[in-house]
N, CA, C and O of each residue as an XYZ file, in Angstrom:
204
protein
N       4.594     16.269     24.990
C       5.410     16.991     25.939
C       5.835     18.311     25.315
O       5.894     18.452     24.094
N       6.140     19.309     26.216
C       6.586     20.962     25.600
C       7.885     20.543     25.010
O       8.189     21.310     24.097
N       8.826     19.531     25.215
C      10.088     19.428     24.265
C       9.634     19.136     22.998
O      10.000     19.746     21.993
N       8.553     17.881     23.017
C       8.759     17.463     21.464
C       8.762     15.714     21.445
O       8.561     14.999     20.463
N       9.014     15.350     22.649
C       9.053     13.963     22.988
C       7.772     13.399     22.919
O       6.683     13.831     23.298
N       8.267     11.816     22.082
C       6.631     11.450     21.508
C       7.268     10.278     21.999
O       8.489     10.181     22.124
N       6.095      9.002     22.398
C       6.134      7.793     23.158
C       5.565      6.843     22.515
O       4.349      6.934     22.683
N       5.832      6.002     21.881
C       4.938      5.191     20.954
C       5.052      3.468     21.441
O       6.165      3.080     21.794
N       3.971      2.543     21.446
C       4.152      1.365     21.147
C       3.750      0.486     20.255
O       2.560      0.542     19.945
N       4.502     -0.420     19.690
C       3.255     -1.085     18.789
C       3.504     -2.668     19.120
O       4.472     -3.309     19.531
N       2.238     -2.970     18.765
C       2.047     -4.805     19.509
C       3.343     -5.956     18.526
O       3.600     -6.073     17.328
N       3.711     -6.408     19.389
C       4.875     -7.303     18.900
C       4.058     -8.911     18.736
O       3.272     -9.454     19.512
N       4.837     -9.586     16.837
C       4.585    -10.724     17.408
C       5.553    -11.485     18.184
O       6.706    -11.134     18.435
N       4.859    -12.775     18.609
C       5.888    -13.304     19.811
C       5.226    -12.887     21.635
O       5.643    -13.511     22.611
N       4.184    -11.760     21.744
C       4.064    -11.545     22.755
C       2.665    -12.523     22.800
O       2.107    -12.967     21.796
N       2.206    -12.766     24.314
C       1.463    -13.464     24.777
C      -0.399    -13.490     24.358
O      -1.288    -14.341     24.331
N      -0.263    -11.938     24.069
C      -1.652    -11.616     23.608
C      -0.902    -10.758     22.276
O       0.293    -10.651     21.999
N      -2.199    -10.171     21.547
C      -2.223     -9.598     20.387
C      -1.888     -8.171     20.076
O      -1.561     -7.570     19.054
N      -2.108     -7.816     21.452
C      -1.703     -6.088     22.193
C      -0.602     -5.840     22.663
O      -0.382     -4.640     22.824
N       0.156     -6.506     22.938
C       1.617     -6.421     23.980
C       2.792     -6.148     23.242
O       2.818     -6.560     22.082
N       3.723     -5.562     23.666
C       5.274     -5.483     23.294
C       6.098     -5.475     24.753
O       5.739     -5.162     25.888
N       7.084     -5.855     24.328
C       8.124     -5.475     25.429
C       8.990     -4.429     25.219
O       9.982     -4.270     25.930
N       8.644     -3.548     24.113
C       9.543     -2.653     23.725
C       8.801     -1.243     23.584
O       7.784     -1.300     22.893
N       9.150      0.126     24.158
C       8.782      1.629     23.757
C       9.672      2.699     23.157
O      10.713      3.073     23.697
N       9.125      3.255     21.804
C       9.818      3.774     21.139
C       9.513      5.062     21.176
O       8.394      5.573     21.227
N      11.197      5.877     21.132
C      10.643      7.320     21.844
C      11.357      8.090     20.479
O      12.290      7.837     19.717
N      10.320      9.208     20.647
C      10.964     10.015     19.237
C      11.489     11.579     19.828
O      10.841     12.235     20.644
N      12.478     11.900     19.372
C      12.802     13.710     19.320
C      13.283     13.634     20.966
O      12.573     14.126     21.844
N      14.343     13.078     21.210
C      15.583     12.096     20.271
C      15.411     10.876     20.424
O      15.099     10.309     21.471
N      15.605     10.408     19.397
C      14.918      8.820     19.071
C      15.669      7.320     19.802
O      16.717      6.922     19.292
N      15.391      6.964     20.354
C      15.420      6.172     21.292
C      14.666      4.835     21.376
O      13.510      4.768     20.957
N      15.372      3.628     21.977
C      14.290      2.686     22.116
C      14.635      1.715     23.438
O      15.709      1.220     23.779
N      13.608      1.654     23.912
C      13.855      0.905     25.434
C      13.543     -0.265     25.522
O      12.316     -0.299     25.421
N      14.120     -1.720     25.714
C      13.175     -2.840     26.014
C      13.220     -3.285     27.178
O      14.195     -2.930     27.841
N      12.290     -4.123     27.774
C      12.141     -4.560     28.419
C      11.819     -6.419     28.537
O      10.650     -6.787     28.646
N      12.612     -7.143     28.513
C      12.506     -8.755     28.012
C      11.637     -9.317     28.882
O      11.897     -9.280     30.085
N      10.331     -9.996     28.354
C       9.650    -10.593     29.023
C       8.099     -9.647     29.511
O       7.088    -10.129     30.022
N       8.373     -8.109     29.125
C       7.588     -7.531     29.789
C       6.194     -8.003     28.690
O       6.204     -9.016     27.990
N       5.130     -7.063     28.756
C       3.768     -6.821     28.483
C       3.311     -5.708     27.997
O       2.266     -5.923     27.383
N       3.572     -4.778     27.993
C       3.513     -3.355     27.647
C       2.409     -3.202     26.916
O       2.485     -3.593     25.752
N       1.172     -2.632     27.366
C       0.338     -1.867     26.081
C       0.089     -0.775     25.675
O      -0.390     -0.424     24.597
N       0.648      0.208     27.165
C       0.754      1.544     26.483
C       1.803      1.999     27.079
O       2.219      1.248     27.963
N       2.641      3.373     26.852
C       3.658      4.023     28.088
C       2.910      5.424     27.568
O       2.222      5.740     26.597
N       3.465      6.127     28.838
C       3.767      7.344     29.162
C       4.328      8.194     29.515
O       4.938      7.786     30.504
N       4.623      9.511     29.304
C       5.953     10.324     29.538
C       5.804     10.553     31.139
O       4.784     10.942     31.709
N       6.906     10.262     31.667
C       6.889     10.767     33.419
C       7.571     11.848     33.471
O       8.702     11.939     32.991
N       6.936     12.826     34.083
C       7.669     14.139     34.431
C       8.007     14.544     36.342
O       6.896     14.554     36.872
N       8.894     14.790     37.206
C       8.528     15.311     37.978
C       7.713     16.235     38.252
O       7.024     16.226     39.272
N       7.684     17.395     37.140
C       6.897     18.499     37.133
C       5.674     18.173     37.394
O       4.936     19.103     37.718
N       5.152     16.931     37.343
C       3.585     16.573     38.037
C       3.274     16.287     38.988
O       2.065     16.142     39.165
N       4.133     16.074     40.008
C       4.282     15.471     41.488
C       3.622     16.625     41.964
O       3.413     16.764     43.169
């Protein structure tokens, strides 16, 4: 992103397959989001500016 915002996941154990997390970790400003139960294998930054 033009700020600087980076989106990362990495596979958790405990999830159902070998790829999954329920959690995305955001950098610049660092942040972390979960989601319990989810699946997650990748995220991405949402902007309105793309609509």
């Amino acid at each position: 992103m033009p700020n600087g915002q980076q989106v990362r996941t990495t596979p958790k154990s405990g999830c159902r397959t070998s790829w999954c997390t329920d959690t995305v970790d955001f950098a610049v400003p660092a942040a972390t989001r979960t989601l319990p139960g989810a699946e997650i294998s990748k995220a991405r930054v949402w902007s309105s500016r793309y609509e």
